[in-house]
N, C-alpha and C positions, 0 to 999 in steps of 0.2 A: 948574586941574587937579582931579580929582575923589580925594578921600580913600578910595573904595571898595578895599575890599580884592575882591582875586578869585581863586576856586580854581577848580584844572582834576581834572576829575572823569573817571576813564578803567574804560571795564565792561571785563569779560574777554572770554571767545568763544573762546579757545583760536586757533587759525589765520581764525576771523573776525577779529583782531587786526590784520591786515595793513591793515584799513582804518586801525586807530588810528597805525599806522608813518607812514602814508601823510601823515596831520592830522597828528602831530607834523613829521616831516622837512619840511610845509608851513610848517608854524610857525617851525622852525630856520632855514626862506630866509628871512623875512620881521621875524626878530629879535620874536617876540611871545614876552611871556614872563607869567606869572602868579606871583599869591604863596603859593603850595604848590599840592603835586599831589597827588592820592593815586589809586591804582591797585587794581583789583582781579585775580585770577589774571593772565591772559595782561596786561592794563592795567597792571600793578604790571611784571612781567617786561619788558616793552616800552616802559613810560613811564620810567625809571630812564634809559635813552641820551637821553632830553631835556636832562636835568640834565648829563649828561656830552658832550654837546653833539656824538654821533656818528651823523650824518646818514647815514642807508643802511644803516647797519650791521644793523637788524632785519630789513628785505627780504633784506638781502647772506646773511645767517647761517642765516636759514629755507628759500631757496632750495638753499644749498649743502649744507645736514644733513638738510634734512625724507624726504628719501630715502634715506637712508642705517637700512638697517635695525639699527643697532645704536643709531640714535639714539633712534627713535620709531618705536614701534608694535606688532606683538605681541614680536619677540623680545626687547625690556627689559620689557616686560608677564610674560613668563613666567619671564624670570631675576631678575629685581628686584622683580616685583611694582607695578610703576609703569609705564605708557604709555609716558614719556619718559626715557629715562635719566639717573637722578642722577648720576654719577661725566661720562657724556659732556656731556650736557646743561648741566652747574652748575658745572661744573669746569675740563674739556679746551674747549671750547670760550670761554667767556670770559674762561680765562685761556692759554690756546696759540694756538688755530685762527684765532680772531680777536677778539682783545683787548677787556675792555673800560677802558675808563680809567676808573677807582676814584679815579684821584688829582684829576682833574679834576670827576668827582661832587660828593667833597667838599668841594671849591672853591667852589662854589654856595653861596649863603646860602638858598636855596629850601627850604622843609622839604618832604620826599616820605613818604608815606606808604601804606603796605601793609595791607590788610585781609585778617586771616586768619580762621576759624572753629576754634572751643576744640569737640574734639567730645564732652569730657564737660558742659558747659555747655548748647552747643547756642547760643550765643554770638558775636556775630562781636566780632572785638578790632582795634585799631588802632594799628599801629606805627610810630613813624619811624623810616625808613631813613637813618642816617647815613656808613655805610659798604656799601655792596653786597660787599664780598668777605665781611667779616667779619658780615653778615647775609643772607649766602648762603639759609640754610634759614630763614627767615622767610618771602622771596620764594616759595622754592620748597612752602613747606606754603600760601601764596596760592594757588599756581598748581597744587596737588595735585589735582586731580578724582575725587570721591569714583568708589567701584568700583574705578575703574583705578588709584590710588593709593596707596599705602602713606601712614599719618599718618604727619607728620611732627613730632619731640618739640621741643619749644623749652622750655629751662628744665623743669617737673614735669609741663608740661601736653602733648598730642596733638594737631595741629590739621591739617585741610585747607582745601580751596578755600574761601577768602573770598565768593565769592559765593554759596554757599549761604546766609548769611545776611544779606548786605548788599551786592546785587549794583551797587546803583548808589548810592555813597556820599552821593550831595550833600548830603543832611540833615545826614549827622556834619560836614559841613565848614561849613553855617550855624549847625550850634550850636556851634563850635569860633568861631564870630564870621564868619566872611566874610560878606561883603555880598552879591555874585551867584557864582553857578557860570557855567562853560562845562563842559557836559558832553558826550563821544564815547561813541557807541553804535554797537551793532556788529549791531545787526539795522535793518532798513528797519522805516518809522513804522507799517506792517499788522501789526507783531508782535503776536501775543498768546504769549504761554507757557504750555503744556499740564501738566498733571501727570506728575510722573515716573513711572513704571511701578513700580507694588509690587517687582519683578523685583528694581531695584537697591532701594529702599530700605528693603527688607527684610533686608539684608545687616547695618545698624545696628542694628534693633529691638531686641537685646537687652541686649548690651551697652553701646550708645550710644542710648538712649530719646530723649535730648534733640538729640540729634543729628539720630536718624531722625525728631521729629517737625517738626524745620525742613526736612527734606529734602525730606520730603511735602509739607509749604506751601509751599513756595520758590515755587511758581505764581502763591502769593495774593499773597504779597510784592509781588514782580516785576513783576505786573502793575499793581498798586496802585503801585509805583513811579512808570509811568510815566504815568498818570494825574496823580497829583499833580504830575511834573514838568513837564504840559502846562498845569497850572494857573499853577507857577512862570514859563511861559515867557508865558502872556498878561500875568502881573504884572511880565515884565521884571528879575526877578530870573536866571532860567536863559537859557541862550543854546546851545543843543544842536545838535549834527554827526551826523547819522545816514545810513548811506547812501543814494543818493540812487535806488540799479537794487537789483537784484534779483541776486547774484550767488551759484549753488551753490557751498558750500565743504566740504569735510567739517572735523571736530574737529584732523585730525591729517591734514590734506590737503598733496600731497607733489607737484602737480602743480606745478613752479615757473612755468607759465604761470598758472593759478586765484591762486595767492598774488600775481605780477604783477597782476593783472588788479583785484584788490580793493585791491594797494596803492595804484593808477594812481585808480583811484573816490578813495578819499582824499585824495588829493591835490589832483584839481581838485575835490571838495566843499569841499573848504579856502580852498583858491584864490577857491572863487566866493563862499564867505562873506563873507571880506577884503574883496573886492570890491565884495559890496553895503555893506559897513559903511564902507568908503570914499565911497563915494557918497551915500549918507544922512548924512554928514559935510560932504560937498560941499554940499547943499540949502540 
């Protein structure tokens, strides 16, 4: 048996995420597991039901709320200040509407880990999530998206969406020691990332300089990301899930057939990974 440690690396996408539902609930039929995960925005919010071992529940809960205008969309935008609502969002929902098990999370010997962005640094930071109730707003300043977002405080510091800085983690998880990543992405392999429009990132320039000057870059990052992580993957170190069509989704898309549709691609992208890695096993 092979001594290789291996971490599972999950990008954000906001409701492009339903692919990441799709690879994980794939993973949970098939008992594959790794030795830590870490997630970023929507990946951190979504990768947490791995560990807590509740298959469906991300499709189940997006389907059922994403319409609902007090969840997501403009009316918590203009009452709260944030896209999604934090009280229905982070609260009523996983712990009333449809449960998450907290108790079972911590059960897991897996460590999981969230990447948030410090926005007087300009910073991204990395957290272990040991408890999801009681690290509620960690997840949630992961998954903040700048503009529509309110910072959220943790301890002295401000932070939002993690992937502004560190959209696709793998590096921090090879130099944390792991051997190879499996990493899920949530754009098809023609992605390139465009710069963001002065529009919103002009919003930080004064107050958060370091903020706004990773906001501006996030393109170079990002794209340089995935470059190198095509390099990781001829060396066999990365083993990457990305989808496999072309599917329109919006950020905060609410059509529960489109969210279906992209879970449904994840799943058999999953499925047919397995598959071939089965088979190349057989040879």
């Amino acid at each position: 048996m092979s001594d290789e440690r291996c971490a599972l690396v999950l990008e954000g996408g906001a409701m492009r995420g339903m692919y990441t539902a799709g690879v994980l609930d794939c993973f949970m039929d098939h008992d594959i597991s790794f030795d830590a995960v870490i997630g970023v925005s929507a990946g951190a919010l979504f990768g947490v039901n791995l560990l807590s071992k509740q298959r469906g529940r991300v499709i189940r809960y997006n389907k059922r709320f994403n319409s609902d205008k007090n969840y997501m969309g403009i009316r918590p935008l203009l009452r709260e200040k944030n896209i999604v609502s934090t009280k229905y969002a982070y609260d009523t929902v996983p712990r009333e509407l449809d449960p998450f098990d907290d108790e079972e999370y911590k059960k897991s010997d897996i460590p999981f880990y969230a990447v948030v962005t410090n926005i007087r640094t300009g910073k991204p930071e990395y957290v272990q999530i040991k408890s999801v109730f009681d690290q509620m707003d960690v997840l949630r300043a992961s998954g903040s998206m700048p503009v529509v977002s309110k910072p959220v405080k943790l301890g002295n510091e401000w932070y939002l969406d993690g992937a502004v800085t560190d959209s696709i983690p793998y590096e921090h998880m090879l130099d944390m020691g792991y051997d190879r990543v499996v990493v899920v992405l949530t754009k098809p392999a023609d992605y390139i990332k465009k710069p963001m429009p002065r529009l919103f990132t002009s919003v930080y320039k004064k107050r958060f300089p370091r903020f706004y000057e990773a906001f501006s870059n996030r393109h170079i990052m990002y794209n340089y990301q995935l470059e190198h992580l095509k390099e990781l993957e001829k060396q066999g170190i990365a083993e990457v899930l990305r989808p496999s069509e072309h599917i329109k989704i919006s950020k905060v898309e609410k059509d529960p057939n489109k969210l279906e549709s992209l879970y449904q691609l994840g799943l058999r992208d999953a499925k047919r990974l397995l598959a071939d890695k089965q088979g190349m096993e057989k040879q």
